[in-house]
N, C-alpha and C positions, 0 to 999 in steps of 0.2 A: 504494500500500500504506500502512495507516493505520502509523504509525512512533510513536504517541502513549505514555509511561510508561504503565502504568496500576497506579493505586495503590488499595489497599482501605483502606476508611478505616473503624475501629469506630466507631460515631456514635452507639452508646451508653455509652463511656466516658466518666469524668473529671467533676468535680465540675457542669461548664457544656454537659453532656451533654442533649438532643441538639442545642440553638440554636446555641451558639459551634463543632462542630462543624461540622455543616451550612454553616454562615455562612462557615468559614472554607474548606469545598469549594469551595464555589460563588467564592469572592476567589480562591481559586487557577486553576481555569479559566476566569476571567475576566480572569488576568494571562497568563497564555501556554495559547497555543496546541496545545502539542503535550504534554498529558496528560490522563489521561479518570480517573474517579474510580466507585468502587463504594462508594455509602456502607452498609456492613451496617448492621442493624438492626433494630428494629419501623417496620415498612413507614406504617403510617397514623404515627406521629407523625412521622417523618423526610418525609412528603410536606408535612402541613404548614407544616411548616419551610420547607421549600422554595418554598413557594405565596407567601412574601414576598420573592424573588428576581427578578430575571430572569436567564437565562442558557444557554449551547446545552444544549437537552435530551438530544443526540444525545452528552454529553460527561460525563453524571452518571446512574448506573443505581443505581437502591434494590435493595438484596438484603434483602430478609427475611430475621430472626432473631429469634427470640420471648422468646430468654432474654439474662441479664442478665450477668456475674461480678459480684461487689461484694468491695470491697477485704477483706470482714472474712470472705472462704471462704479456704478452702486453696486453694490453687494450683492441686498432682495433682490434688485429688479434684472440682474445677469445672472441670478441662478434660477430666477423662476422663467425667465425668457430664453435662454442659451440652452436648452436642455442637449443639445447635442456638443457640447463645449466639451473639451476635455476635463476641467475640474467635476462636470457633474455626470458624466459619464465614469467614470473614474472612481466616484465616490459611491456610483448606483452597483457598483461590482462590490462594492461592500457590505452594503445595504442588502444587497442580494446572496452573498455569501459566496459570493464566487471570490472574494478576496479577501485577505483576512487583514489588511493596514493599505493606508493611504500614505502617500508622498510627494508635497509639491512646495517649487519653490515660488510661485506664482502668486497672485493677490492674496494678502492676508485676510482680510476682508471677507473674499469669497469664499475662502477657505473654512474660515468660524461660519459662516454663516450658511454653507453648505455641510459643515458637521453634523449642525444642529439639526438643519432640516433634514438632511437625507439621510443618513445615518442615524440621528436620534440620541438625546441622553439617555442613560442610565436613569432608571424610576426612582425620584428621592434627589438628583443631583441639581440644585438651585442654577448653576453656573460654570459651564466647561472652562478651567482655565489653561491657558498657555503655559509648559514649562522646562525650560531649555534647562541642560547640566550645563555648569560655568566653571571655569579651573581654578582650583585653589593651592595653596602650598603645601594641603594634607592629601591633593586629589580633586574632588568635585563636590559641588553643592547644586540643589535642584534651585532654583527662582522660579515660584510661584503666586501670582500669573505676572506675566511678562509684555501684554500684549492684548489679552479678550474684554479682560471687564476694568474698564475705565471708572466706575461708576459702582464699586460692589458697597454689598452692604456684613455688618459682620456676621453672619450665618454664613456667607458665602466662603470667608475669609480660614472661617471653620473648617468647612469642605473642604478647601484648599489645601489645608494641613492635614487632615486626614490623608487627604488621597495622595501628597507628596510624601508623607511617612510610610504607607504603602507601596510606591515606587520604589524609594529608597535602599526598601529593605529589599525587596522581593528584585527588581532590575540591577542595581548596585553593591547589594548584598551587604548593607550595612544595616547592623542588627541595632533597635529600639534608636533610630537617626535621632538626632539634636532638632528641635524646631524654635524658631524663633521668630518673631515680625520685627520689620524695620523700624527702624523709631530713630528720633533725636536724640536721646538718651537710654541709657539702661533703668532709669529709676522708672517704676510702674505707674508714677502720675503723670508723667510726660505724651508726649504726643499731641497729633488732634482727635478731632473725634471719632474717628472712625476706628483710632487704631486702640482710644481710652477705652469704647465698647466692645473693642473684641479683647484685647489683652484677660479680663477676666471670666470669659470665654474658654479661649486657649489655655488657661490653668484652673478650669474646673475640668478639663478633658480627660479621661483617665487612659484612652488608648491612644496618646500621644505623650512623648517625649519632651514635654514641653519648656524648654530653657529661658525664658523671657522675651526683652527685646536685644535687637542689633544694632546697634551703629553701623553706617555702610561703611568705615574705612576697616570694622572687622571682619566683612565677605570675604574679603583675599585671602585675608588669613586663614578661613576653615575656622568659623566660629560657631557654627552652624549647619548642618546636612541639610536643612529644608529652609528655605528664608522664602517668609511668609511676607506677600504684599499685595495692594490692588494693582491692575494694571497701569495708572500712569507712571508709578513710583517703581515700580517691576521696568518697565520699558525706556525709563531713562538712566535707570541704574545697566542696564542691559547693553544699550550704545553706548555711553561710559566705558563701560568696563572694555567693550571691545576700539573704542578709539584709541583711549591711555594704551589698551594694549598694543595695539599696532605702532603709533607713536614711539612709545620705548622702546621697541623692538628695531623701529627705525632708527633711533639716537644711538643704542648699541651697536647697530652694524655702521652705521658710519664713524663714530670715534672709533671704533677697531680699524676702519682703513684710513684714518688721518695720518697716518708717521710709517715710518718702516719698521721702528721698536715695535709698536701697538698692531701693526699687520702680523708679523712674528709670533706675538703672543698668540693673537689671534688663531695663525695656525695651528700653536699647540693645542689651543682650548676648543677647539674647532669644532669636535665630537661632543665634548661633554656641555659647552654650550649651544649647540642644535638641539639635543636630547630637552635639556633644560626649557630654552624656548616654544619647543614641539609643546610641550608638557600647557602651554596657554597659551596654545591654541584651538579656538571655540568650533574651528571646523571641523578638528579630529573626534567631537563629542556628536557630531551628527544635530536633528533637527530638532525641536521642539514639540512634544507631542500634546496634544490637547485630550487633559485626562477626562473621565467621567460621561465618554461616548460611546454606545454600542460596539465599537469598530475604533480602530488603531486609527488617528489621525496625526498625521505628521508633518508639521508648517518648518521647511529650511528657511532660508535665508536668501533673498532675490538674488543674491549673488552671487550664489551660490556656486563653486566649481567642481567638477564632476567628485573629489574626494570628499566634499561633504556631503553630496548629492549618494555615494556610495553609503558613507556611515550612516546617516538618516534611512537607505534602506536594509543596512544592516541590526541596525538596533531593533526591528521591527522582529528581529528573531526574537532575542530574549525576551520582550515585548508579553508577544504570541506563546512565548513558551512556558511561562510564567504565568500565563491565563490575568493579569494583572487586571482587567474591566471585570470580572467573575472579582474579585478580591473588592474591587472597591466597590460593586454591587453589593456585597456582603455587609462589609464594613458599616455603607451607608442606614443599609435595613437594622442591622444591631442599632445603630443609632434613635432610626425611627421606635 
């Protein structure tokens, strides 16, 4: 019996749309064995693409989609009108069970908002949120939501930690993870009000880990396995983190080639700081899945180049494998 993930991949999303996806299908079943890929999309260029590969054919199926979403539609009105689009063709192979995770680097927008519809929450789940792993100095931390609810209220906030302390443990394999929300302080009267309503929430919770609040300059550090937030404050900690990242990573390689001393060193340290650097980088971590939906939803980054575009659909194993939506469908009913 074939046991392989199968993940639908929009392979007309995202700025490196359809080459670095495609490219990054075909890296992914050419690392492991046991996932098969539906790349939606328009059938003749996505073959093309293809035509400069090698790889099992029996392991990557084109699905034809003739339309497009583009970041600058609405949401509603491109998912209920595009029905032949790749996002919602894409997301209906899951819905339908023909696929077991979604993956696009494509409008984010479209993305939450064809989760929702077509795919569906989870019964009891207030609010799907966004939630990318971020690199820290101990490894990773989940940021929760990052992106979907701009606007939450704290029941949702709740959810959120739940369902990231079930990821956590269950995809990362960190037993009883650290939870915490963001704050301007550690002291428990601090904040505003959204996060003074939930704080005493998050520590009446008894199947959560729950450590107080963060400061954001403690995220780097790994002060936390789940960092709890609403969307706007998720989503600018989010770009932060990965500009300063890029940034430094810039200043670094340039003062190593200022001098011929400094090049020298350079050489020697060559290995141990690539390794080093690799280590934060947010593409090696793959996409951001939106927890608390029927089906595996996985939103990259528009930018995406075919190596993030691969680990976004390789996460989708552990994902699946882990039954992780069955875990936080539980979670939530104990709740209830």
């Amino acid at each position: 019996m074939d046991k392989s993930v199968r993940v639908a991949v929009d392979a007309m999303g995202g700025d490196n749309a359809p080459g670095q996806i495609v490219k990054g299908a075909v890296e992914a079943i050419n690392e492991r064995k046991d996932i098969k890929v539906f790349l939606v999309g328009k059938e003749a260029e996505i073959r093309s693409e293809l035509k400069q590969y090698s790889y099992d054919y029996d392991r990557i199926i084109v699905v034809n989609a003739d339309e497009v979403i583009t970041n600058d539609e609405a949401p509603v009105m491109a998912i209920r009108r595009k029905k032949n689009s790749s996002v919602v063709v894409a997301l209906s192979l899951v819905k339908n069970g023909e696929a077991d995770a979604f993956v696009s680097a494509g409008s984010t927008g479209a993305v939450l908002v064809g989760g929702q519809l077509i795919v569906g929450r989870i019964k009891g789940i207030e609010r799907p949120p966004l939630a990318p792993l971020i690199p820290t100095v101990n490894g990773v931390s989940l940021l929760i939501d990052c992106g979907a609810n701009v606007d939450a209220r704290p029941s949702h906030l709740v959810q959120f930690a739940k369902m990231g302390s079930v990821y956590m443990e269950n995809v990362i394999g960190i037993k009883n993870p650290r939870v915490a929300i963001v704050n301007i302080g550690t002291e428990e009267e601090k904040g505003n009000m959204l996060v003074k309503e939930t704080f005493p929430l998050l520590k009446n919770c008894n199947d959560i880990n729950f450590i107080g609040s963060i400061e954001a300059r403690e995220i780097p550090n790994g002060g936390a396995d789940v960092i709890v937030c609403e969307a706007f404050v998720g989503n600018v900690i989010l770009k932060l983190y990965e500009g300063l990242g890029g940034a430094l990573i810039g200043k670094i390689k340039t003062g190593l080639m200022s001098t011929t001393k400094s090049k020298i060193g350079a050489m020697l340290c060559k290995s141990a700081l690539k390794e080093t650097l690799k280590s934060f980088d947010a593409s090696s971590y793959g996409g951001a899945p939106m927890l608390g939906l029927k089906g595996l939803v996985v939103k990259s980054h528009g930018n995406s180049k075919s190596v993030e575009v691969k680990n976004s659909i390789l996460q989708c194993i552990t994902f699946t494998e882990q039954k992780i939506n069955e875990k936080i469908r539980l979670n939530i009913q104990e709740e209830e």
